[in-house]
N, C-alpha and C positions, 0 to 999 in steps of 0.2 A: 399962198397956194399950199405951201403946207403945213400952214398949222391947223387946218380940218382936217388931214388924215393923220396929224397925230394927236389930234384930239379925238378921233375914232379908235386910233390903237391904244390909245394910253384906256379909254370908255370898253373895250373889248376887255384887256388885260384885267378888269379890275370885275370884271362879269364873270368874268371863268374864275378869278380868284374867288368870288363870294359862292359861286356853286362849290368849288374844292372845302371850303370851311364850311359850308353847308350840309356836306358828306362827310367831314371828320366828327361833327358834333352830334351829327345823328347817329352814329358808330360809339359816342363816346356816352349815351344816355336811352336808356332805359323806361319805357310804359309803367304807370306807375298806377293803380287804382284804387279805388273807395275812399280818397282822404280829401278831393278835388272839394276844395269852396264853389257856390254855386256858382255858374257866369264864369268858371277860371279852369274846366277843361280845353284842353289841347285839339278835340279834334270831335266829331258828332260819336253820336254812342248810337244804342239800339234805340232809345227813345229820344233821342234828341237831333237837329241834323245838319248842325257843325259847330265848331269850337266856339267855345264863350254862351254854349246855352243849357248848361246844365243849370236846373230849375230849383237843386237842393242841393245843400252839404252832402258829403259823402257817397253821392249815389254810387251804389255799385260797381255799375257800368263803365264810370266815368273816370279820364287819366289823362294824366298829364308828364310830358317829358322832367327825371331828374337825372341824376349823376349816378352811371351803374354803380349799385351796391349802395344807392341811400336807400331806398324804395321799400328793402329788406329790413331798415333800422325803425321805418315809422310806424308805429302803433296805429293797427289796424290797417294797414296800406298793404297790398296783394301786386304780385309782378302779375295775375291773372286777373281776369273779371269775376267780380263774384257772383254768386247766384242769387 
């Protein structure tokens, strides 16, 4: 009888745990654009309409999560979208 509710609390514990790591890694990285290989952006853009479908290399538009302060080291890579 009680190893389903600590199989529920141990299943709870470990939910909330991956949302808290989930909001430190979003906190810990950075929008990164124009450098995104096709099929390997992070999220929809103006022309595309969700992650994994960007249609070319580099499109503008297109970005992907890395580590604050690489984004600034990549040639050709904008922390904004380009025009």
């Amino acid at each position: 009888m009680k190893t389903p509710i600590f199989v529920a609390s141990a299943l709870a514990a470990a939910i909330a745990t991956a949302g808290i790591v989930g909001v430190a890694q979003a906190a810990e990285n950075e929008k990164c654009y124009g450098v995104v290989k096709a099929g390997k952006n992070d999220c929809q853009t103006a022309s595309t309409s969700c992650a994994g479908t960007a249609t070319s290399d580099a499109k503008p538009d297109a970005w992907f999560y890395v580590p604050v302060g690489t984004c600034e080291k990549i040639v050709g890579a904008s922390l904004t979208p380009k025009a």
